[in-house]
VEXVEXLUM-39754 format. One record per residue: residue in three letters; z, x, y of N, C-alpha, C in turn. Coordinates in steps of 0.1 Angstrom, whole numbers, plus 5000, padded with zeros to 4 digits. Example, Ala and Ser with C-alpha at 12.3 -4.5 7.8 and 13.67 -1.06 7.14 Angstrom:
Ala507851324943507851234955507851324967 Ser507151284978507151374989507951295000 
END
This chain:
Unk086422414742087522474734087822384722 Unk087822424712088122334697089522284701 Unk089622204692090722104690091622244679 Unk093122244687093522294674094422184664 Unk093922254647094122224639095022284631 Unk096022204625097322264616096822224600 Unk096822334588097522304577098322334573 Unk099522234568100522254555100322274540 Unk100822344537100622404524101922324517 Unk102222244507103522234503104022244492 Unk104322324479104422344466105422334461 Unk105622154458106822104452106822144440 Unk106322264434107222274415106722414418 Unk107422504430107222614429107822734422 Unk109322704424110522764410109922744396 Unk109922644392109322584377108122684375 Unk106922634382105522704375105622884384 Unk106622944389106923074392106723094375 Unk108023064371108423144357107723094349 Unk107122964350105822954339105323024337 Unk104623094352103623214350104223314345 Unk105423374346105923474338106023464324 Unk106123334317106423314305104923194304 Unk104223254296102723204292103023174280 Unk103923254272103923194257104423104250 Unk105823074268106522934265105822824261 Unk106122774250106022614247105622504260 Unk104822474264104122364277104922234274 Unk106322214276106722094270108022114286 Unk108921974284109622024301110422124302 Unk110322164316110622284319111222244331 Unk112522334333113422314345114122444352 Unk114022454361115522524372116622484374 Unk117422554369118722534373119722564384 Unk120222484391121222524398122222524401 Unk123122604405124822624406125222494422 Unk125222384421126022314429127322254428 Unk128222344436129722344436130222364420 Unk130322254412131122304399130122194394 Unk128622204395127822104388126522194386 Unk126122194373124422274371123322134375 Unk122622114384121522064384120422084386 Unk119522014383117822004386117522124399 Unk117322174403116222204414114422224415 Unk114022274406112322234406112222194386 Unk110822134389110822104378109222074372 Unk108822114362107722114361106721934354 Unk105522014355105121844359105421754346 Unk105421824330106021774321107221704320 Unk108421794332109721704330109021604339 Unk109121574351108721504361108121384351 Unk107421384340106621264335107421244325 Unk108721324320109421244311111121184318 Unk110521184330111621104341112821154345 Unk112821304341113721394349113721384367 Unk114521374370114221434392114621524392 Unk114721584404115421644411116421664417 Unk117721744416119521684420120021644409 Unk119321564395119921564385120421674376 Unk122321594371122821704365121721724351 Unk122321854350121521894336122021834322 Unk123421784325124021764312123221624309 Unk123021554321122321424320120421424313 Unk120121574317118921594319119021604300 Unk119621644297119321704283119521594273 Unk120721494275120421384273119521274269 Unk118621294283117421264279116521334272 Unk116221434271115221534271115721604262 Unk116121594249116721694239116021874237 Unk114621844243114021974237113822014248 Unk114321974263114622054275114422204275 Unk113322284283113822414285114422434300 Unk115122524303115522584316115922704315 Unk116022724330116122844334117122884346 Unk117722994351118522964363117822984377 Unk118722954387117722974399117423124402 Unk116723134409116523294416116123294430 Unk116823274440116323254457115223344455 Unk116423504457115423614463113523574454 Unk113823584440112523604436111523494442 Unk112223404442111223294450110723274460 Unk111823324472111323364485110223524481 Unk110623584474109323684475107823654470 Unk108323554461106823484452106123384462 Unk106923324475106323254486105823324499 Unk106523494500105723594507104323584505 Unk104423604490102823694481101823524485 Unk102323424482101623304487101023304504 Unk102123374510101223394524100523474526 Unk100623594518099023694520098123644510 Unk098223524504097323514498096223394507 Unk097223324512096223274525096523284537 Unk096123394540095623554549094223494547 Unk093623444535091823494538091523344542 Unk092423234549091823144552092223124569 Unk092823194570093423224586094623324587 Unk094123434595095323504600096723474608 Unk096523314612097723284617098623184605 Unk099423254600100423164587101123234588 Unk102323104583103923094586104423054573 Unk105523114570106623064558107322924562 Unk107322834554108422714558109322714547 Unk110222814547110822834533112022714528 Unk112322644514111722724507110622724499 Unk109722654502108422624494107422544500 Unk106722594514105522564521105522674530 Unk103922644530103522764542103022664555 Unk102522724567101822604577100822694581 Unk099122684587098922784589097722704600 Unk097122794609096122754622095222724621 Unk095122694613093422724612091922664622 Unk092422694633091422634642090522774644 Unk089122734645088122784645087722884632 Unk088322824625088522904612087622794596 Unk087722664600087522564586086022574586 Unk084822604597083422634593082922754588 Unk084022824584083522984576083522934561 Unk084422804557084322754540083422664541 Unk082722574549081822464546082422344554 Unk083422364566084422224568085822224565 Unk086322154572087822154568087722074550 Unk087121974549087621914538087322024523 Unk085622134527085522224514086722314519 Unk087222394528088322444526089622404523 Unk090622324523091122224515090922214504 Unk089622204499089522174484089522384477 Unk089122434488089422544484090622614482 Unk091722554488092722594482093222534473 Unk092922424469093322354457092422394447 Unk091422484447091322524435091722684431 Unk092022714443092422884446094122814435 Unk094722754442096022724435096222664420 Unk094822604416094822544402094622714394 Unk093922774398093622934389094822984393 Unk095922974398097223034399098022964390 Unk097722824387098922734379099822674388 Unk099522674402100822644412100022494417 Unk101022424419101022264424100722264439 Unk100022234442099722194459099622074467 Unk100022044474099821914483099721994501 Unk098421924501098522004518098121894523 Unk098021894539098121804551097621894562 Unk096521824569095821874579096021754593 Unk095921784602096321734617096221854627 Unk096521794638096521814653097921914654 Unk098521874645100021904651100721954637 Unk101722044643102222124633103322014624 Unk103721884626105021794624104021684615 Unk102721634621101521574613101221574601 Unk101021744606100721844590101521824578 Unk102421824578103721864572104421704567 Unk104221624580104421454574102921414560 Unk101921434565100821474553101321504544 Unk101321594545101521694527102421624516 Unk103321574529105021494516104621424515 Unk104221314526103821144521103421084527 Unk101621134526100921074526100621044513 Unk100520904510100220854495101220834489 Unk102420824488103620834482104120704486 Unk105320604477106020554481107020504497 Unk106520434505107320434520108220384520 Unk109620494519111020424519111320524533 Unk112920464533113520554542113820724534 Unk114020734524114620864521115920834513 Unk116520904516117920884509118820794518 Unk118920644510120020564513118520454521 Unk117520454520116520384525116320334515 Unk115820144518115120064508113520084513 Unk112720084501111420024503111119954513 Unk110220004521109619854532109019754527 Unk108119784516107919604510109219594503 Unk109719484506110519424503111019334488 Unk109319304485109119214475109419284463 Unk110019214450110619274437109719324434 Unk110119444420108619524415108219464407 Unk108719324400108119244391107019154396 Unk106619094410106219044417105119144421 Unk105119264424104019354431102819434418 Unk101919384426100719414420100619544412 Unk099819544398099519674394099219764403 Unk098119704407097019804417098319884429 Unk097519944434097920014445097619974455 Unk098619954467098219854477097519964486 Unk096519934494095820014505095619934516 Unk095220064527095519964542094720044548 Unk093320034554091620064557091820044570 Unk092220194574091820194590090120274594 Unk089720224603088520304606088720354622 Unk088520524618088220594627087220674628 Unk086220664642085520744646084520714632 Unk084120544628083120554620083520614607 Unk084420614601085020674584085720604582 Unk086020514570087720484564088120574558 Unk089720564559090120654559091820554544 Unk091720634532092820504529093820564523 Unk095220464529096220494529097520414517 Unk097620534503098220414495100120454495 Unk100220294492101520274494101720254479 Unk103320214477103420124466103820214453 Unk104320344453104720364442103920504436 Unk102520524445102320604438102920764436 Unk102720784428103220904422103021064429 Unk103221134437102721254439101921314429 Unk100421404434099821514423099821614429 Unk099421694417098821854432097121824429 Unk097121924440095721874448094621984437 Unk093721924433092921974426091421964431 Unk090222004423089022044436088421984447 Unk089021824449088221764459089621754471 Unk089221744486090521704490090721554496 Unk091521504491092021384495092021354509 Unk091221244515090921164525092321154530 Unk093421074527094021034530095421124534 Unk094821284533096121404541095021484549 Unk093821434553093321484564093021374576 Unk093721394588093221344596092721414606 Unk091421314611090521374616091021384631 Unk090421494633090921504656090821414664 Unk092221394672092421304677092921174679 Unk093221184662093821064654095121074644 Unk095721194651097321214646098521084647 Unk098620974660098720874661098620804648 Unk097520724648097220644634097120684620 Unk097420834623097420874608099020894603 Unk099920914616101320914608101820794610 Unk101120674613102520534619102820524602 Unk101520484596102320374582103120524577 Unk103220624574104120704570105720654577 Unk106120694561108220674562108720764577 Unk110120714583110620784588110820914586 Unk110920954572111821074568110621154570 Unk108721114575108221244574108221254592 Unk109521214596109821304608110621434612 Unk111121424596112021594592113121534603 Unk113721414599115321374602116121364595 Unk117621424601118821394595119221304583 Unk119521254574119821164566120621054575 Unk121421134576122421024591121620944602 Unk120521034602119520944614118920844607 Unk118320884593117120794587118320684584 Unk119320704582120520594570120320454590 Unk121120524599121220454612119820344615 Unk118720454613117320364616117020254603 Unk117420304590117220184581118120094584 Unk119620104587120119934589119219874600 Unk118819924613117919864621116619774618 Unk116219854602115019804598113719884602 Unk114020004610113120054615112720174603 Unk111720174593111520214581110020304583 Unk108720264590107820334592108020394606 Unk106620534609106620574621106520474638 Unk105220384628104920254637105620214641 Unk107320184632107820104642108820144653 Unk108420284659109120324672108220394675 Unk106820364676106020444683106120384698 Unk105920214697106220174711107820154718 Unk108520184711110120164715110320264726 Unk111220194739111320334752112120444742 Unk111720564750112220674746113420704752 Unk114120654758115720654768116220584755 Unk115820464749116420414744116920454728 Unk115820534721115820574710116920714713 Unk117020754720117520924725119220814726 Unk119420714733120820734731121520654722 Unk120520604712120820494699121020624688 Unk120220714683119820824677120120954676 Unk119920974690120421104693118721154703 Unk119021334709117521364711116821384700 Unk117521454688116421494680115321424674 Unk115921194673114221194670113321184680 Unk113521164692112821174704112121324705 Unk112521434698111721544699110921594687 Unk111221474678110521514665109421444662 Unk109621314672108221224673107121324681 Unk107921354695106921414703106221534698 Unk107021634691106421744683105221714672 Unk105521574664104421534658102821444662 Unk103421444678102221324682101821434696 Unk102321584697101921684700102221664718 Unk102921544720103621604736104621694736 Unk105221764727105921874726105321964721 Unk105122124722104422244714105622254708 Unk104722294697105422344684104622474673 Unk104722584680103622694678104322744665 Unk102922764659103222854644103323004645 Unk104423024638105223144642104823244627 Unk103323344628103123364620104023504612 Unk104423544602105223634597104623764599 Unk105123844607104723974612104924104602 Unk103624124600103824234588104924384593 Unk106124334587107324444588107324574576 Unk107624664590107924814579108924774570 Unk108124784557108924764546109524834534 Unk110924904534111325044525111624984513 Unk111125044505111624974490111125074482 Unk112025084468111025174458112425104446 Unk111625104434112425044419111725134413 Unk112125124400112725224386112825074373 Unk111525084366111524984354112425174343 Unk112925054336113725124324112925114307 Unk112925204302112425154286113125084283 Unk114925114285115825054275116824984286 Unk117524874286118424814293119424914290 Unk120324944307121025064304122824924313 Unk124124984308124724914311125924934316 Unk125725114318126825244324126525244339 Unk128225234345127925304359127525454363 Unk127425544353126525644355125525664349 Unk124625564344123225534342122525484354 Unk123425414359123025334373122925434381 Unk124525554383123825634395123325744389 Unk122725734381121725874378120125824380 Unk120125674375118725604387118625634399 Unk120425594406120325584421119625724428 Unk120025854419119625994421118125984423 Unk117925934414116025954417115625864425 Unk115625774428115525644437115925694452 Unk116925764455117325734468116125884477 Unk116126014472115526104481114226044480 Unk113825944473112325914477112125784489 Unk113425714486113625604497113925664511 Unk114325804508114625874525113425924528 Unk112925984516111526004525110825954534 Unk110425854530109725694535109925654547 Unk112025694549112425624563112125764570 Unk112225874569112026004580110426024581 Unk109525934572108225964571107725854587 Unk108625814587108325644598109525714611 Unk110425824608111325794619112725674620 Unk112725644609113625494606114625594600 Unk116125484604117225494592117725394586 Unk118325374578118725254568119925234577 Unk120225104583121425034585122224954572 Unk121124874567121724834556120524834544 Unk121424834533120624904517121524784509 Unk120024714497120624684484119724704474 Unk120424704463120424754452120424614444 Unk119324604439119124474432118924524416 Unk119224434407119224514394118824384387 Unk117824404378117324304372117524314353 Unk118424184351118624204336118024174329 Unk117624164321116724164304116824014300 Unk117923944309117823804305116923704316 Unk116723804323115123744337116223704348 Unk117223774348118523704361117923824367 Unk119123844377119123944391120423924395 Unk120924034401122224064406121624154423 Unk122424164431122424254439123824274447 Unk123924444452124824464460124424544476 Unk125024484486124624524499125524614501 Unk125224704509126324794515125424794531 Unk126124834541126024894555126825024560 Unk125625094565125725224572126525224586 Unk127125284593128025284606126625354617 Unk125825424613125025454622123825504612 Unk122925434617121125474608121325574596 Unk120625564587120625784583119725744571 Unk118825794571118025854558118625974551 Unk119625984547120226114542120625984527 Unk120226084514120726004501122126054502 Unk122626144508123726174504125026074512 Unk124326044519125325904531125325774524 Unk124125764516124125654514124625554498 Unk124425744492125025684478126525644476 Unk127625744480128925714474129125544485 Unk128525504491128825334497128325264482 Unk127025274478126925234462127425184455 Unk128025324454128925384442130025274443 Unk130425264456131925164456132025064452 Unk130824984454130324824445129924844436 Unk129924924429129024934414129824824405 Unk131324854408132024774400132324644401 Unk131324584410131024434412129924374401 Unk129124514394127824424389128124374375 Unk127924304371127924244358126524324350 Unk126424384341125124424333124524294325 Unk125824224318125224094310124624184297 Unk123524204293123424224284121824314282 Unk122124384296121624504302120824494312 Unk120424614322119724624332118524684326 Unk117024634330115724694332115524774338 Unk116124724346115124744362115824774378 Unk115924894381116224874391115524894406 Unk116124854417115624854430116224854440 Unk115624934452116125004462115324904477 Unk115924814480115424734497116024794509 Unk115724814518116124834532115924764540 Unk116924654537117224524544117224554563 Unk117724624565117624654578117624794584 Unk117024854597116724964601116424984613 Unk116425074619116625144629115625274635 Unk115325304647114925424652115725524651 Unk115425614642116625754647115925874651 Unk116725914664116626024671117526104670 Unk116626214674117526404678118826384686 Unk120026414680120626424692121426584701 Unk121326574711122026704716123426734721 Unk123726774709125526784715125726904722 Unk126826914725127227004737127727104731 Unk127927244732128427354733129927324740 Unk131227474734131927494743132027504756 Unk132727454764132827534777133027664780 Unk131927754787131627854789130727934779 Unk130427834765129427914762128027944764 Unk127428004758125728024762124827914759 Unk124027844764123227764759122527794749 Unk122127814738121427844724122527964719 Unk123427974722124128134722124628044707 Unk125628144703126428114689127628044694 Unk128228034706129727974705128727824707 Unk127527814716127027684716126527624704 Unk125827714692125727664683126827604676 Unk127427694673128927654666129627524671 Unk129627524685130027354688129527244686 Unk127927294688127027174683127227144669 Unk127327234656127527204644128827144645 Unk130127154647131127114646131426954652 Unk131026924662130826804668129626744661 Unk128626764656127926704651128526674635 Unk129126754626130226704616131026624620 Unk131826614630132826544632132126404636 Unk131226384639130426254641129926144629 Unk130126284621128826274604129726194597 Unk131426294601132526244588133326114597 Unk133026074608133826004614133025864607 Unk131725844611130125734608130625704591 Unk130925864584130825864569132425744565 Unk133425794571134625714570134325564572 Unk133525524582133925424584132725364577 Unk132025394569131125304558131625284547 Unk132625374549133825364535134325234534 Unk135125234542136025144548134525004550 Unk134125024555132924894557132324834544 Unk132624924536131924864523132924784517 Unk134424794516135324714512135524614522 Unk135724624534136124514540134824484553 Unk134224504552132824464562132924564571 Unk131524594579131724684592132224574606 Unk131724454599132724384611133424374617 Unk134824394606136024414607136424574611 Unk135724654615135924764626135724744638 Unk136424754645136024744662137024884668 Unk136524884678137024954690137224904702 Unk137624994710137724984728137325034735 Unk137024974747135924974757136124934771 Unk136525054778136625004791135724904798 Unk136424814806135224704809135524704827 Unk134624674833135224654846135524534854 Unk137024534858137624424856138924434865 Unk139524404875140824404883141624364874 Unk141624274867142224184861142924274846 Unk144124354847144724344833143924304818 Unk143824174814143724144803142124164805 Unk141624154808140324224810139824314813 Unk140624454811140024554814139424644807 Unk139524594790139024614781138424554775 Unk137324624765136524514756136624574736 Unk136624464734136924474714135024494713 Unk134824604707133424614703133124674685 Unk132424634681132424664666131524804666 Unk132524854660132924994662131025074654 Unk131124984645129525054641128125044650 Unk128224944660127124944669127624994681 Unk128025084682128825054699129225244695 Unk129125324708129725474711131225484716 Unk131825544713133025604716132825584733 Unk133625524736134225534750134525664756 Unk133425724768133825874771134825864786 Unk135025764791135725804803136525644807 Unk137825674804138425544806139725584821 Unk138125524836138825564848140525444852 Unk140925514861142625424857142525444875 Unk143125364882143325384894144125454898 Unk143825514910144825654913146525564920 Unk147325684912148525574915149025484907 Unk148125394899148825304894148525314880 Unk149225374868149625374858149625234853 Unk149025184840148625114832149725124822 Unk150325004815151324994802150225074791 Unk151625094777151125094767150525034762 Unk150924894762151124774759150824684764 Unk149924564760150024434769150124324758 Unk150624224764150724094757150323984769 Unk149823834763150123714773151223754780 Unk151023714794151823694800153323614797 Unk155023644799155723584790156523544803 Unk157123414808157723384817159123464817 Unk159523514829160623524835161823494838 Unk163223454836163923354840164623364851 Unk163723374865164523454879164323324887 Unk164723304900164223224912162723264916 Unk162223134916160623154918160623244935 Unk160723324937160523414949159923524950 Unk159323574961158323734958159523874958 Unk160723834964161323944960161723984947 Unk161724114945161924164929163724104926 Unk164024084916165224004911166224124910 Unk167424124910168124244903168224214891 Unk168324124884168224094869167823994870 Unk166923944855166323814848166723854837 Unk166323724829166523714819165123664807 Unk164923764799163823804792163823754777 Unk162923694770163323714756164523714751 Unk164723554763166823584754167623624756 Unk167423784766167923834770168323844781 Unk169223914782169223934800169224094805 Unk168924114813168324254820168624284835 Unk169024394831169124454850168424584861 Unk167724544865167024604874167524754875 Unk167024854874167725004878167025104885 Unk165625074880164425194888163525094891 Unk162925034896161425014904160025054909 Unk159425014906158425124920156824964918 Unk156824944930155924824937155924804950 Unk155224664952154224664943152624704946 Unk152224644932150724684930150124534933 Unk149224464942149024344943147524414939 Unk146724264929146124264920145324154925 Unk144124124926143224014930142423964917 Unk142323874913140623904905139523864912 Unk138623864907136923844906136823694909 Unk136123694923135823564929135423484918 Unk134823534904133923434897134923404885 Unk135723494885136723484871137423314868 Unk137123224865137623064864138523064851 Unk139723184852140923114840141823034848 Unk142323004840143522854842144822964842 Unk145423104839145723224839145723234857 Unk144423274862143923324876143823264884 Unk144523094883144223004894144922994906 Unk146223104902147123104914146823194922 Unk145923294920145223384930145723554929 Unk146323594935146523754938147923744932 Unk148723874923149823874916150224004921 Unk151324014923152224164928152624214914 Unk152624314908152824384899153924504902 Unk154824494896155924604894156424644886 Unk156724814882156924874873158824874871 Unk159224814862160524854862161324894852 Unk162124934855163225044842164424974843 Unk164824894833166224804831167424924828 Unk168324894825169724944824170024924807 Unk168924884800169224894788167824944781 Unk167125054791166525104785165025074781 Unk164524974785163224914787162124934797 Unk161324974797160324974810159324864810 Unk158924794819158224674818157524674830 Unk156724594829155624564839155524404844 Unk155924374855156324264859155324204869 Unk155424054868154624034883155023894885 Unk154823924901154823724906153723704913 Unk153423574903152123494907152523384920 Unk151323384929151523304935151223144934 Unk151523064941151522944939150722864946 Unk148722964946147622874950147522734944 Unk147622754929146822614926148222584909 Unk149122674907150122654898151522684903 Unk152522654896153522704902153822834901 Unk154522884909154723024914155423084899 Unk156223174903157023254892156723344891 Unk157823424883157423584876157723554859 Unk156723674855156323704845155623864840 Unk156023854826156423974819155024014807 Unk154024094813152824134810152724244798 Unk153524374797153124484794154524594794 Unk154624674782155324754786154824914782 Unk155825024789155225174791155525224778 Unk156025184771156925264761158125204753 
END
């Protein structure tokens, strides 16, 4: 059986050369993404021009321009980017069918039994570095044993060995003292050197040949991650900052350290991030399952910037997006509406459905309700219809009156009217859900339970059926009302009191009827239920109150009575 083999794919200036490629006519001078951090615009990708005129990454912008007077940028765009790292995974689809997103900018993919259809692992490798040079997109990939290997590869192998953030350098020695050259360190495996540079160099993307020193060969995941930094163990900052005062800076130097001991200096997680990368833990690639996917957009000639421009799009847009879902049997749970302005931004608004429906007519006036959230700016193109989420929808068969015919007209007639009253109940509460979440709807739900405060359940009223039968025990009538239990102010004793005193008040006994003794559920462990079985009694004061009373006994708390619930 082959050895399985992992590559990482990893495209550190994937935001940047995105919109490159969109904008070809731009000026090739630096180019940046911007992003909204708290009340700061900084760096997030950046292309390889800034990068060489000593821009990073995390830098503010106002700093960046500073330097860089003829700075271009741009703002961020998640969605578009996560979708431009989709189109990256069917694009290597033709080098193995098993590939995974590592969003937000790497893929990982299996390729075992798969690298002698290109010439080898190393011509395939170089095959995607030139598949990605004809795209304009920056690559660094890493091949190993192990999916954690892979992935330590791709970052840094060849880079700089520090700890990461808040880590010094492991050579120690000043940079005025350290050699031009690049230091290297010549391990031989299995008859190859294999070389590994430290010392400052620079990251590139990978172009036609593939670099020795991000493929290791089988069997030699070990020696190919020690001289690599901590941080390509995909740890905490908090962990890497802890292991740098230690001094512990490369993989090597806890490869031989007990594992009890690193687990309670550290925590488990580097103990499971070593083993995942030196492959005594599985760590299976979880490839992206091609999902039914509903979507349809509308490009515009002219940026339009009216809420009834928008829904006279939404008109044509939506009976083609129902089609699609009744063509599959699906309903839309949740729908957005992404609108793309003329300045290359994006906006979008979500709404959620109370129950599935491919009907445009359910789904527009929820729209309609957020329309007045969008900003146009300085107009919309383009718009678009997603079905973020969805459902199986089935026939359902409602009931006829009692005593009518089955297919007869009084059955029809009930079926349509119960079936309305379902349509406008679902319809109301998306109303309501689109302003304040469908979250924030719940219902009740008989639960089974001895126990009072448990005899019900809070369920969000959009996933969950109307409660059809809420059985009550014969005899014993249930409050209107319940609250925490509220102490009593009587003599701790099982006989009923002729008066206590309640909320301040004081009260006197006039009607009665008990008691109802109440057990709970062998398994029930509240600090509430530890006294065991409670006598419950219904009573009517002299000033006109009915209450529901009980005395707990005194298994494992002190005894007493207390004031649960009232009728009315």
């Amino acid at each position: 059986m082959a050895a399985r083999r992992i590559l990482s794919l990893w495209f550190p200036r994937l935001a940047a050369e995105r919109l490159l490629r969109l904008e070809r006519g731009l000026d090739p001078g630096p180019f940046v993404v911007v992003a909204d951090r708290g009340n700061m615009q900084v760096l997030s990708s950046l292309s390889s021009q800034a990068s060489v005129a000593g821009l990073t990454t995390g830098q503010p912008l106002r700093d960046a321009r500073a330097m860089c007077p003829g700075l271009v940028s741009r703002p961020e765009n998640l969605m578009a980017e996560a979708a431009f790292l989709t189109l990256l995974r069917r694009w290597a689809g033709k080098f193995s069918p098993w590939v995974g997103e590592e969003p937000p900018a790497a893929l990982v993919m299996d390729i075992t039994g798969c690298a002698h259809l290109f010439g080898g692992e190393g011509a395939l490798v170089a095959q995607v570095g030139r598949d990605c040079a004809g795209l304009g997109i920056s690559v660094r990939a890493g091949l190993a044993d192990t999916v954690g290997a892979a992935w330590a590869l791709a970052r840094f192998a060849g880079a700089r060995a520090d700890n990461g953030p808040g880590g010094d350098a492991i050579d120690q020695e000043a940079y005025a003292t350290r050699s031009r050259a690049a230091k290297t360190t010549v391990a031989k495996r299995g008859g190859k050197k294999r070389h590994w540079t430290r010392g400052g160099a620079s990251p590139t993307a990978l172009t036609g040949s593939a670099p020795a020193a991000r493929i290791a060969p089988a069997g030699a995941t070990r020696s190919a991650i020690a001289p690599l930094p901590m941080a390509a163990l995909r740890l905490s900052s908090d962990t890497l900052a802890g292991l740098n005062r230690l001094g512990l800076r490369r993989i090597e130097d806890v490869l031989g350290t007990p594992r009890a001991g690193l687990a309670r200096r550290f925590g488990r997680d580097l103990v499971r991030r070593l083993d995942q990368a030196l492959g005594a833990e599985p760590e299976p690639v979880s490839p992206a399952r091609p999902p039914l996917h509903f979507a349809v957009r509308m490009s515009l000639p002219d940026p339009i910037g009216l809420e009834e421009d928008i829904l006279a799009g939404l008109d044509r847009l939506l009976p083609v997006l129902g089609e699609r879902l009744r063509a599959r049997g699906r309903g839309a749970r949740q729908v957005r509406l992404e609108l793309s302005r003329s300045d290359h931004t994006r906006q979008a608004i979500s709404v959620g459905l109370a129950r599935p429906s491919a009907d445009p007519a359910r789904i527009r006036p929820l729209l309609a309700m957020k329309l007045g959230e969008v900003d146009p700016g300085f107009g919309i193109d383009l718009l678009r219809l997603v079905v973020t989420a969805h459902e199986a929808v089935s026939a359902h068969q409602h009931k006829g009156p009692v005593g009518g015919t089955v297919g007869g007209p009084a059955s029809q007639a009930g079926s349509t009217a119960a079936g309305g009253d379902v349509a406008a109940m679902d319809d109301l509460m998306g109303r309501i859900g689109a302003r304040l979440g469908l979250d924030a709807l719940t219902r009740i739900a008989p639960a089974e339970s001895h126990a009072p405060e448990k005899a019900a359940l809070t369920l969000a009223a959009a996933w969950s059926e109307p409660a059809r039968d809420w059985a009550t025990p014969p005899g014993a009538p249930r409050p209107l009302m319940l609250w925490p239990a509220e102490p009593v102010m009587v003599p701790a004793t099982p006989t009923l009191p002729v008066s206590f005193r309640w909320r301040g008040r004081d009260h006197t006994v006039s009607v009665s009827t008990g008691p109802e003794r109440i057990t709970p559920e062998w398994w029930l462990a509240e600090a509430s239920w530890q006294n065991g079985a409670r006598d419950y009694w219904e009573v009517v004061t002299g000033e006109g109150a009915r209450l529901w009373l009980y005395y707990a006994y005194g298994a494992a708390l002190s005894p007493g009575w207390f004031c649960q619930g009232s009728f009315g």
